[in-house]
MDAnalysis code that builds the backbone (N, CA, C; Angstrom):
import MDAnalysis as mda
import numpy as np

u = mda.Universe.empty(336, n_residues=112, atom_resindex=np.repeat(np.arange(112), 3), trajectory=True)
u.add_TopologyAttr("name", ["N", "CA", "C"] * 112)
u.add_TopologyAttr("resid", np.arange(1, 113))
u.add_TopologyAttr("resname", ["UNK", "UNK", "UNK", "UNK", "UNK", "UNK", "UNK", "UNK", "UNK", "UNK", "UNK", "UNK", "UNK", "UNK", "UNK", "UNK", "UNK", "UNK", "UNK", "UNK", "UNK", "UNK", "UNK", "UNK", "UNK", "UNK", "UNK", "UNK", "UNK", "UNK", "UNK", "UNK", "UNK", "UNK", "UNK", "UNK", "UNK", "UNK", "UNK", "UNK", "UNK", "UNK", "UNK", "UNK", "UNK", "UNK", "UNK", "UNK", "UNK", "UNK", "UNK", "UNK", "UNK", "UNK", "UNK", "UNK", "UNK", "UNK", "UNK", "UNK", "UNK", "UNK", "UNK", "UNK", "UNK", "UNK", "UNK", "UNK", "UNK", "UNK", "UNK", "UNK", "UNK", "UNK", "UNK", "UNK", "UNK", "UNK", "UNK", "UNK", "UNK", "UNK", "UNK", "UNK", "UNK", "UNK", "UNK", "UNK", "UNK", "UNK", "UNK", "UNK", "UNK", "UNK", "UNK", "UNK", "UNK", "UNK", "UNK", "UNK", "UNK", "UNK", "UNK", "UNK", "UNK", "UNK", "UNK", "UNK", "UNK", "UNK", "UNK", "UNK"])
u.atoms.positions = np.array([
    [27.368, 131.380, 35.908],
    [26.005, 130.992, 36.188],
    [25.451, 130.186, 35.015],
    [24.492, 129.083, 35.542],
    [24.227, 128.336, 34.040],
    [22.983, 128.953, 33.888],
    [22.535, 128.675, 32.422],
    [21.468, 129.325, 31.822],
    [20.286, 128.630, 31.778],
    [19.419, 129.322, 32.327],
    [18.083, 128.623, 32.320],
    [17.647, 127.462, 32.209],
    [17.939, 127.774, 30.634],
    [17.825, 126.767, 29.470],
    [18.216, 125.125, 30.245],
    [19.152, 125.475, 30.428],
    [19.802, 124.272, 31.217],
    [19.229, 122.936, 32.072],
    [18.395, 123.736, 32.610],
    [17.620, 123.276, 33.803],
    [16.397, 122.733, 32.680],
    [16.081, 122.714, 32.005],
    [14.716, 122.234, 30.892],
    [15.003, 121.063, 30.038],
    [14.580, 119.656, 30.716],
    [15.171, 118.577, 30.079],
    [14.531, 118.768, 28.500],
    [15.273, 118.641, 27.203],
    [14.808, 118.897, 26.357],
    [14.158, 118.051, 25.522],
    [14.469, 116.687, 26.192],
    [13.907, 115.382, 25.246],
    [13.527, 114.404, 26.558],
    [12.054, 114.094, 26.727],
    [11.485, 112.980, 27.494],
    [10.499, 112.054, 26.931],
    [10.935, 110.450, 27.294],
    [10.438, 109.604, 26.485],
    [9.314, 109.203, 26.985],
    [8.229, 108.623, 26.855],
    [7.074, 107.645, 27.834],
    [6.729, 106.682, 26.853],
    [5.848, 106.097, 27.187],
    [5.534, 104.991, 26.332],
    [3.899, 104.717, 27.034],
    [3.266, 104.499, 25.955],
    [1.721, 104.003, 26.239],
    [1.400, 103.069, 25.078],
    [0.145, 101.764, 25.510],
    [0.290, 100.916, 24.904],
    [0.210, 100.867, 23.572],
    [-0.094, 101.797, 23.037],
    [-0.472, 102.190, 21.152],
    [0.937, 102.906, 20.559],
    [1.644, 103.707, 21.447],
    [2.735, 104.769, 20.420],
    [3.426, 105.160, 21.461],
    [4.773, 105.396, 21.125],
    [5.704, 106.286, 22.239],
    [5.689, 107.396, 21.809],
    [5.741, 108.202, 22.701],
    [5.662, 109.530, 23.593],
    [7.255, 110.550, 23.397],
    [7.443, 111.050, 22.847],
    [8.885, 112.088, 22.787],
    [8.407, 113.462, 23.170],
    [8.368, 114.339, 24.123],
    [7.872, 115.220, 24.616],
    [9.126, 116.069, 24.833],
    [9.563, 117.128, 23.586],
    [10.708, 118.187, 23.200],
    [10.025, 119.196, 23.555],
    [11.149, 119.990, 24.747],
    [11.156, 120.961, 25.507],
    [12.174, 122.193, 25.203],
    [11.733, 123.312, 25.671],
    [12.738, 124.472, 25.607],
    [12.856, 124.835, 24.329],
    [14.479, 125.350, 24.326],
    [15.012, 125.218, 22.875],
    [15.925, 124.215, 21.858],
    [15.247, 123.978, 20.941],
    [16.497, 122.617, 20.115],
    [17.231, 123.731, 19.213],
    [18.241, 123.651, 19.316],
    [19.173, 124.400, 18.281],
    [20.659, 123.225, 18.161],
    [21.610, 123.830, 17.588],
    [22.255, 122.885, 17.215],
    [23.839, 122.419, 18.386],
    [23.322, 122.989, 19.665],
    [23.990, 122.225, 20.466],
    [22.986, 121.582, 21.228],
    [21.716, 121.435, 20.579],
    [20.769, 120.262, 21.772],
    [20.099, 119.506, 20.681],
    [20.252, 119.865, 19.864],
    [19.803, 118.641, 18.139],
    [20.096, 117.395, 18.740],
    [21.410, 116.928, 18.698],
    [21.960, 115.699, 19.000],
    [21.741, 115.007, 19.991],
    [20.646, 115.528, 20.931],
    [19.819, 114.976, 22.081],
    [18.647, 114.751, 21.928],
    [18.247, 115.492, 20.617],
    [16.882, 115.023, 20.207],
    [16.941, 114.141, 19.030],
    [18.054, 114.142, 18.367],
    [18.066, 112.884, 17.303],
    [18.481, 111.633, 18.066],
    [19.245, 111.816, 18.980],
    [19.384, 110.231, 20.051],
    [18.348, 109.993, 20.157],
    [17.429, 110.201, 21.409],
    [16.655, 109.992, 22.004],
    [15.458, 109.421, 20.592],
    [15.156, 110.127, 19.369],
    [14.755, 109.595, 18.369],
    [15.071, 108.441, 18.208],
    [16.506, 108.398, 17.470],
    [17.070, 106.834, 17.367],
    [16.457, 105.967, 18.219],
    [16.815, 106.146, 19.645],
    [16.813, 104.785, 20.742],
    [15.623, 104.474, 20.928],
    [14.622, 105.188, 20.205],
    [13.003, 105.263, 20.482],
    [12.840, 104.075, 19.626],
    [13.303, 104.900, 17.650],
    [12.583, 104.021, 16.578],
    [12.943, 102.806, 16.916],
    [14.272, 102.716, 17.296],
    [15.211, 101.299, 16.760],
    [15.009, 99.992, 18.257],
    [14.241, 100.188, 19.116],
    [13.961, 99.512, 20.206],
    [13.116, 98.374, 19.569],
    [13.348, 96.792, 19.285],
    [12.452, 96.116, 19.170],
    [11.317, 96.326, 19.642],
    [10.566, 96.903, 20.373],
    [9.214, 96.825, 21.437],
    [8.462, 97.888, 20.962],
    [9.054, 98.940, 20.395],
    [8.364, 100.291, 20.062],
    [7.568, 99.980, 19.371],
    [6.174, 100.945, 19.498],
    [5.168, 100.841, 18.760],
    [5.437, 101.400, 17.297],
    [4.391, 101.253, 16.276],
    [4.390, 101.653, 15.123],
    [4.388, 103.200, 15.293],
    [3.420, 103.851, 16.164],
    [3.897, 105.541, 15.668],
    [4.477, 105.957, 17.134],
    [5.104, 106.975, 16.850],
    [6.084, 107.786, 17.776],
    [5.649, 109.366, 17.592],
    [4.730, 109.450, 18.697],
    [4.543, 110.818, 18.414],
    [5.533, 111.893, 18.933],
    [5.750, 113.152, 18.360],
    [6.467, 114.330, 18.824],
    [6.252, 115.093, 19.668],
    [5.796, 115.245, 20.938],
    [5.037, 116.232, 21.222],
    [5.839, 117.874, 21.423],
    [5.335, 118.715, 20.691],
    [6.293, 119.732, 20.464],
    [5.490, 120.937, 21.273],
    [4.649, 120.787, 22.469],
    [3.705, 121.554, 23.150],
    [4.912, 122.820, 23.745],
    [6.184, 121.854, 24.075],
    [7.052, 122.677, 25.062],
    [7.812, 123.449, 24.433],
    [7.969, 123.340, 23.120],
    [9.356, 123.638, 22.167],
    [8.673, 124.734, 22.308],
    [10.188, 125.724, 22.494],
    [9.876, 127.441, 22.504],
    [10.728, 127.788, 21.068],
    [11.766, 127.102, 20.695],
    [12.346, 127.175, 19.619],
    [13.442, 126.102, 18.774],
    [13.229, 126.152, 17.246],
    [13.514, 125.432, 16.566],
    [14.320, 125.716, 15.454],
    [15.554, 125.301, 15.662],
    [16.701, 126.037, 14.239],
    [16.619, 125.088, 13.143],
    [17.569, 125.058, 12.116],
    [17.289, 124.148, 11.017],
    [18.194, 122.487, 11.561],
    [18.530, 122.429, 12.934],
    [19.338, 121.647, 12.971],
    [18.090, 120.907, 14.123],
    [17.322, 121.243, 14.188],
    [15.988, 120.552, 14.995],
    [14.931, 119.667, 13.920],
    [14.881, 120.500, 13.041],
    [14.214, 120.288, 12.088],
    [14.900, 118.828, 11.122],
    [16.215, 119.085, 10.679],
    [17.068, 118.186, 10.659],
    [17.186, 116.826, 10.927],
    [16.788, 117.006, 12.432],
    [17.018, 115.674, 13.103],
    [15.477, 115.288, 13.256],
    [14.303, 115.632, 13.304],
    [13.020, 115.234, 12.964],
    [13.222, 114.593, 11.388],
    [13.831, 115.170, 10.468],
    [13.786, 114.550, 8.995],
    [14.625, 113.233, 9.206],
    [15.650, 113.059, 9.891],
    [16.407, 111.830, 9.883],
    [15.944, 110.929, 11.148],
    [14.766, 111.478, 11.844],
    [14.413, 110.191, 12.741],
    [13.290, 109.758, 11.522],
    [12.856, 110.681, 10.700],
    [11.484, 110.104, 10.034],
    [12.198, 108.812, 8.603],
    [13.387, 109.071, 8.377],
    [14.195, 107.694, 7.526],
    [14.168, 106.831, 8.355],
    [14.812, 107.147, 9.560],
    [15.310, 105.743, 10.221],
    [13.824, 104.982, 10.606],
    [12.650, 105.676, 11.351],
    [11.163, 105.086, 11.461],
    [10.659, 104.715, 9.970],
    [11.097, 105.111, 9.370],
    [10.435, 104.161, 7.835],
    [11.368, 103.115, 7.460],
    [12.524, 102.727, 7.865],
    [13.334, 101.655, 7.530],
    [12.838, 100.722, 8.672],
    [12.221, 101.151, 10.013],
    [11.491, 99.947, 10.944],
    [10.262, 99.871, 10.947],
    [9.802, 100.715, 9.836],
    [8.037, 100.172, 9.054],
    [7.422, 100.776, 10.457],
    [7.991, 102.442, 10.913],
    [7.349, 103.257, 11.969],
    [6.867, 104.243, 11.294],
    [6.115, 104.908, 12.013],
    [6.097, 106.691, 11.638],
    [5.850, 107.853, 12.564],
    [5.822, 108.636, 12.073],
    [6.206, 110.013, 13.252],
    [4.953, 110.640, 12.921],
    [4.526, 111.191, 14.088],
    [3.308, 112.243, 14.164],
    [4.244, 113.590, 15.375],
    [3.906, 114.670, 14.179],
    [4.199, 115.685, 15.169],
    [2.545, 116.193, 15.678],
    [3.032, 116.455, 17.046],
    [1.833, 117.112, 17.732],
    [1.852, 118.162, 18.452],
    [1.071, 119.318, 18.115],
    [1.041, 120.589, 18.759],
    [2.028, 121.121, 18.295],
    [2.215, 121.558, 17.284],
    [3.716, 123.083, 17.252],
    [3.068, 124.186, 17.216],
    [4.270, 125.144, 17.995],
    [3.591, 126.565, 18.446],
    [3.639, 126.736, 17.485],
    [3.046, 128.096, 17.086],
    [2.642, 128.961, 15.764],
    [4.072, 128.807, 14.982],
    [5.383, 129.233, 15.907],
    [6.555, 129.676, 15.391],
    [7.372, 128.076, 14.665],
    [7.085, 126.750, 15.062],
    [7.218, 126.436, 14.995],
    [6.431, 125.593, 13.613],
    [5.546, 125.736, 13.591],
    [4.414, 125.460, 12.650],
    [4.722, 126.008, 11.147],
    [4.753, 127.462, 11.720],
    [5.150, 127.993, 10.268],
    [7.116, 127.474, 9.935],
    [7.539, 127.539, 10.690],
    [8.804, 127.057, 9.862],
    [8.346, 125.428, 9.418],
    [7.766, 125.099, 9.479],
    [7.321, 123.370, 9.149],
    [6.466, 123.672, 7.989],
    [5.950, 124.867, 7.875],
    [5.410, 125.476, 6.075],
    [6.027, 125.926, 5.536],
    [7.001, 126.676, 5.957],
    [7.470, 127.375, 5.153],
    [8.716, 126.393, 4.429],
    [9.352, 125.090, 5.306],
    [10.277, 124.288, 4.386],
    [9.280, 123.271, 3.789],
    [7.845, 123.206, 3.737],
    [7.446, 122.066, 3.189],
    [6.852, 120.756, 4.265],
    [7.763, 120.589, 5.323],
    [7.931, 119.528, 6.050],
    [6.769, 119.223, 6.879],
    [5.753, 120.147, 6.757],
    [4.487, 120.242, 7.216],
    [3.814, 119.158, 5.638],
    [4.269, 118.716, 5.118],
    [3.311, 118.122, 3.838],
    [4.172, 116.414, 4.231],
    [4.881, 115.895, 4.630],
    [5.877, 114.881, 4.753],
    [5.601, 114.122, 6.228],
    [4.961, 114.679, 7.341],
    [4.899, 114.280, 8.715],
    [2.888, 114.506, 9.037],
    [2.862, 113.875, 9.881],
    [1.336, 113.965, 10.240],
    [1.471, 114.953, 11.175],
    [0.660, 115.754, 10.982],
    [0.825, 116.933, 12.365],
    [-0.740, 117.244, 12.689],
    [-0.361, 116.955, 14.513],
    [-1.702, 116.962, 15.355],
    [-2.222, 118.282, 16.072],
    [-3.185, 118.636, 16.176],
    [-3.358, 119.503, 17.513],
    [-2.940, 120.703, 17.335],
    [-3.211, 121.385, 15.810],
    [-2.770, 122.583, 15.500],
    [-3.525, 123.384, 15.301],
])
């Protein structure tokens, strides 16, 4: 039987005319990291993309250090295309691990 989880797309893109939209769902751990650092990549590195790329982390139920990870290496690659990242909304659980490594002082974070 597959697991829940499964069924919960974990990375969806949109785009509106000021900033794209990354809306991370479920859980990111480190067999769904690499779906959220793609989907990062193909965001920053799109000629057309706007200057900020927000995170929206409303859905994220959980976040290992390999989520976190790949938020730190989309935020190099958006500063090498003169972008930047806004995280928005992290649950409590999520929030505090973003204090407790610091990474809450390095990213703009919305809606908390």
């Amino acid at each position: 039987m597959k697991d829940p989880q499964d069924r919960v797309p974990p990375v969806r893109v949109t785009d509106e005319p000021q900033r794209a939209i990354v809306r991370v769902g479920g859980e990111i751990d480190i067999d769904r990291a690499p779906l959220l650092q793609e989907a990062l990549h193909t965001v920053i590195t799109r000629p057309e993309c706007p200057d900020e790329i927000v995170v929206d982390l409303t859905g994220l139920t959980f976040r290992d250090s390999s989520g976190l990870n790949a938020l730190l290496h989309a935020r190099l690659t958006a500063a090498e295309y003169g972008r930047y990242i806004t995280l928005h909304a992290p649950t409590p659980q999520v929030l505090r691990l973003l204090e407790i490594t610091g990474v809450d002082s390095i990213f703009h974070v919305t809606g908390t």
